[in-house]
SETIKOL-488275 format. One record per residue (C-alpha): x, y, z. Coordinates in steps of 0.001 Angstrom, whole numbers, padded with zeros to 6 digits, always signed. Each point is the difference from the previous one (the first is absolute). Last residue first. Layout:
% SETIKOL-488275
XYZ ...
//
This chain:
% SETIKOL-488275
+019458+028026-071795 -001348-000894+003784 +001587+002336+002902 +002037+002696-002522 -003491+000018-002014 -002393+000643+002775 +002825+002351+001766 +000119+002413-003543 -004393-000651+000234 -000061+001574+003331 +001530+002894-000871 -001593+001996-001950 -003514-001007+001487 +001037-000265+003429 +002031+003711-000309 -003476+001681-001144 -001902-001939+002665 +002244+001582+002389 -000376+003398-001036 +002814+001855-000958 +001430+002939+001505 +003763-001623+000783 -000162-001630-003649 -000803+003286-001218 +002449+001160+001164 +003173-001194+001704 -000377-000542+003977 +003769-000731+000230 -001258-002364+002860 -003356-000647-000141 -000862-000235-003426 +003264-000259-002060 +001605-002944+003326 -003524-001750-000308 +000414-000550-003886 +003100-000889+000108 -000133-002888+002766 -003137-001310-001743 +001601-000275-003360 +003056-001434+001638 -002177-002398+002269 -001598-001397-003407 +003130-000495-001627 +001734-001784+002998 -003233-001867+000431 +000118-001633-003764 +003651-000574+000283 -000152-002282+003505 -003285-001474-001772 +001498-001213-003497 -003348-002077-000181 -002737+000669+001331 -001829-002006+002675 -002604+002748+001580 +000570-000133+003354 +003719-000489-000420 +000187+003567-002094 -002552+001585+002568 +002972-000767+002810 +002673+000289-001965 -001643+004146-000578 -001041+000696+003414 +002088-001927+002851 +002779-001150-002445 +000603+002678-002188 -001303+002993+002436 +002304-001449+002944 +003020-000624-002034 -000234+003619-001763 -000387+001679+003409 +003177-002003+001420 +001762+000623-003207 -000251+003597+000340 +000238+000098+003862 +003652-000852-000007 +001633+001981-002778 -002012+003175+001488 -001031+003295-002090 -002842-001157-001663 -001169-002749+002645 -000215+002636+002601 -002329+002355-002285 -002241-002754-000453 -000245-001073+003527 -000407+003250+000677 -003263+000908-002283 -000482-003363+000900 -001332+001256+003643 -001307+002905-001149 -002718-001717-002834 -000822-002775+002429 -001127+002583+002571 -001875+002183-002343 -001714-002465-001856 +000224+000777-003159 +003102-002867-000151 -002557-002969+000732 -001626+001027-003246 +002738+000155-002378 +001236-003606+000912 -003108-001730-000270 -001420+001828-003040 +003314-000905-001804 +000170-004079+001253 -004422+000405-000827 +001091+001740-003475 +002342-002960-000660 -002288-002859+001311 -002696+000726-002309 +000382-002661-002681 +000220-002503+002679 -003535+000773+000867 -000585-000398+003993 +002267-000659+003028 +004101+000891-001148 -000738+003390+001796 -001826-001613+003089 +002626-002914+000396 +002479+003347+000111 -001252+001503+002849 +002254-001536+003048 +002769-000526-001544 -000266+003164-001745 +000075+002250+003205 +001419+003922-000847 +001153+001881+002101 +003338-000962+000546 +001066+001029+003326 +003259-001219-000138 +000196-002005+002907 -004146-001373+000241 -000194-000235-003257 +003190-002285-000395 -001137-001899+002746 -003647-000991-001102 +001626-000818-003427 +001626-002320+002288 -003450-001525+001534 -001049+000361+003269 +001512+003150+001755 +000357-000590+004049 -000946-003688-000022 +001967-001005-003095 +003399+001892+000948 -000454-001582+003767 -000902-003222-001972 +003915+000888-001604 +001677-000782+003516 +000964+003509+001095 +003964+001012-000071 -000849+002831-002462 +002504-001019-002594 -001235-003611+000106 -003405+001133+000115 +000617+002144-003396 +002027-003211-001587 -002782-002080+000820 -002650+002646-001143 +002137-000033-003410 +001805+002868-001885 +000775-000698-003586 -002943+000598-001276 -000407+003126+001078 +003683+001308-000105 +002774-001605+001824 +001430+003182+001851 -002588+002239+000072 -002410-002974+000639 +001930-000994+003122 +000721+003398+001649 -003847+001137-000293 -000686-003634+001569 +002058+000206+002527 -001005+002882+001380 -003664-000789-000609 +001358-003594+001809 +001356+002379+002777 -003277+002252+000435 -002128-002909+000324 +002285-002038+002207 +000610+002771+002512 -002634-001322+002946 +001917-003247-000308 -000504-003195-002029 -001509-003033+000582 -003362-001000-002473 -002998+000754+001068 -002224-003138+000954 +000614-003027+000826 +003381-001712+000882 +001082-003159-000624 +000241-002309+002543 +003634-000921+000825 +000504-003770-000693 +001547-002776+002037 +001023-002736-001492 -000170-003016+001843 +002780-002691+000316 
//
């Protein structure tokens, strides 16, 4: 008896003219509920009704996702192999020069402005924002790198980074709101240098 296959499709995945906006639907819903981590492109697809390639072919990666729901601003999977590229001893003022930099831009700087401000006052986005940033910017430099005690090494780093961004552009707290960048790099960078590698 012969088998009979169906050919596989090429091409664009299946899905309907609404998939986009109902995987970013599901997506936002997801990650509230199960956090960054916890939250899978299966699990998003599976909440959309799309096969996950639909997920894939619409938004790539996960981190892709996430940006793309919650309007992070910021993309550290995609620039970190630059800051861990070069001198290891530099790698904390490059992480600081990194982060300060994308938020002067105007654009960058209003949208986490808000995301900011969200994560403050909501139980949900808080550990969403702090999943993203440890794994996507901080785990991800960590793993790079091969240090030891990584998980507490980026949670130390991403809380000196979180607190310094909230004093400059949220609460806007002199001087640190008036400083100049390569003031803040050279103060700073060495506290992440040491959290990362001492």
């Amino acid at each position: 008896m012969t088998e009979h296959r169906t050919p596989r499709r090429r091409g664009r995945p299946r899905g309907g003219s609404d998939s986009r906006a109902r995987i970013i639907g599901a997506a936002v819903d997801d990650f509230g509920e199960k956090g960054y981590d916890g939250a899978t492109v299966r699990s998003i697809a599976a909440r959309a009704g799309v096969d996950s390639a639909l997920v894939h072919h619409y938004f790539g990666t996960k981190a892709d996702l996430f940006a793309e729901a919650v309007g992070i601003p910021l993309r550290p999977d995609v620039d970190v192999p630059k800051i861990v590229a070069g001198p290891r001893a530099e790698v904390g003022e490059r992480l600081i020069r990194y982060v300060l930099e994308s938020f002067e831009q105007p654009e960058i700087q209003r949208r986490g402005v808000m995301l900011m401000r969200t994560a403050i006052g909501s139980r949900l986005t808080t550990p969403l924002l702090a999943g993203f940033l440890s794994r996507e910017l901080v785990g991800r430099i960590a793993a790079a790198l091969g240090v030891p005690d990584a998980e507490l090494r980026a949670t130390l780093v991403a809380s000196q980074v979180a607190g310094l961004l909230l004093t400059r552009y949220v609460l806007k707290l002199s001087p640190i709101a008036t400083a100049s960048i390569d003031d803040l790099v050279a103060r700073v960078g060495p506290t992440l240098q040491r959290y990362l590698f001492n």
